[in-house]
C-alpha angles and dihedrals in degrees: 000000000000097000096052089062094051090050084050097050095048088055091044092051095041093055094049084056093049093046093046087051089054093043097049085045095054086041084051103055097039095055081055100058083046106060103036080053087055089049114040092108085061124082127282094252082045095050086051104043091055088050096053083048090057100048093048084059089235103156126164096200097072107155110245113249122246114283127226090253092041089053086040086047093051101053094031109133096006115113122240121211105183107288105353125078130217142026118347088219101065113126088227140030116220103218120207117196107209148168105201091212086058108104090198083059084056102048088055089048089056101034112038092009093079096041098043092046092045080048132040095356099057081031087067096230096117148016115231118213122196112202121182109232098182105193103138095080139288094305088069092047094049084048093051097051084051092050089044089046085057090057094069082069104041100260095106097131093029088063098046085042086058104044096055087050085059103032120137141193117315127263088357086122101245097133100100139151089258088048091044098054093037081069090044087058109044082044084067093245088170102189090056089170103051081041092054080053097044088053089073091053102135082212087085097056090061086037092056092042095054085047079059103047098044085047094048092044082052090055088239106168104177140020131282100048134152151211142174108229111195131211090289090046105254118159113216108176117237102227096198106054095177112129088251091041089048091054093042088057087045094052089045095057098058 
């Protein structure tokens, strides 16, 4: 049985790669028309010199990452229960499936997370979950343990907040002890000892296999991925998950 999820796994994570691949080349190429298209009216070496820029992926516009008192800003007031966020008395629980070394992960945190928790989550009209799904090698298993270890006082989403501020390139091997508690620390885990020891809680390996499985049962093939999960606990995948397709499935579901 064992052996079949990590075959799964590897065939999940090699399809995100290949698709990633895909994604950055058609970026690529499409940052290039359009900016020989910008410049024609510029000279030939010009024209050259911004294209060799381009395809470097040198770029002076990079969006600044969250800072400690934005990530402290966006979850101030709303209650934390281990891993799920909101108030305990929404009728539904919106679920993310995540691997916090996925960019694409990332890119979802900085760009639908604040919207979704200002809106239906303060709003009380949902609970959001956050359950590591770390398909992408050892190194996401190792950073979910650690999430998972921030829970036990009450810094579950800051950390994950954090992590993704201060993620870096995947499977470069960055994720460390000394990078894991740097984000413990900047997610205000205030207790760092009892959480370096809480990182080692056997619990988190049967935690992060019934993510699996219920990820796996919903035909989830890539992170992120959600679900709505009503009052007896059934998953029903939310096929937009757009900020404005995530609140119409929540509004829906009231």
């Amino acid at each position: 049985m064992a052996t079949e999820r990590q075959q799964k796994r590897k065939e999940l994570r090699e399809k995100r790669l290949q698709a990633e691949s895909k994604s950055k080349g058609d970026d690529r190429r499409q940052n290039l028309i359009k900016a020989v298209a910008a410049i024609g009216f510029i000279a030939v070496v010009g024209v050259v010199v911004a294209v060799v820029l381009i395809a470097s992926g040198s770029s002076g516009d990079s969006e600044p990452a969250k800072s400690t008192s934005d990530i402290e800003k966006l979850f101030a007031g709303i209650p934390q229960d281990g891993t799920v966020l909101g108030d305990p008395k929404a009728k539904v629980t919106l679920v993310e499936f995540g691997d916090l070394q996925c960019p694409a992960c990332k890119q979802f945190a900085d760009e639908a997370v604040p919207e979704i928790v200002d809106g239906p989550i303060r709003g009380g009209k949902a609970r959001f979950e956050f359950r590591n799904w770390p398909i992408l090698g050892p190194d996401s298993n190792v950073a979910a343990k650690a999430s998972l270890a921030a829970s036990l006082q009450g810094r579950y989403w800051q950390f994950i907040e954090t992590f993704y501020a201060e993620q870096g390139t995947e499977g470069t091997g960055y994720i460390d002890d000394e990078f894991l508690r740097s984000v413990a620390e900047k997610a205000g885990v205030e207790d760092l000892d009892k959480w370096e020891e809480d990182r080692n809680d056997p619990r988190w390996e049967e935690e992060i296999f019934q993510n699996d499985e219920a990820a796996l049962d919903l035909g989830f093939t890539g992170t992120p991925s959600l679900a709505l999960e009503d009052a007896k606990g059934k998953l029903t995948p939310i096929e937009d998950i757009s900020p404005d397709g995530i609140k119409k499935a929540i509004d829906q579901a009231q």
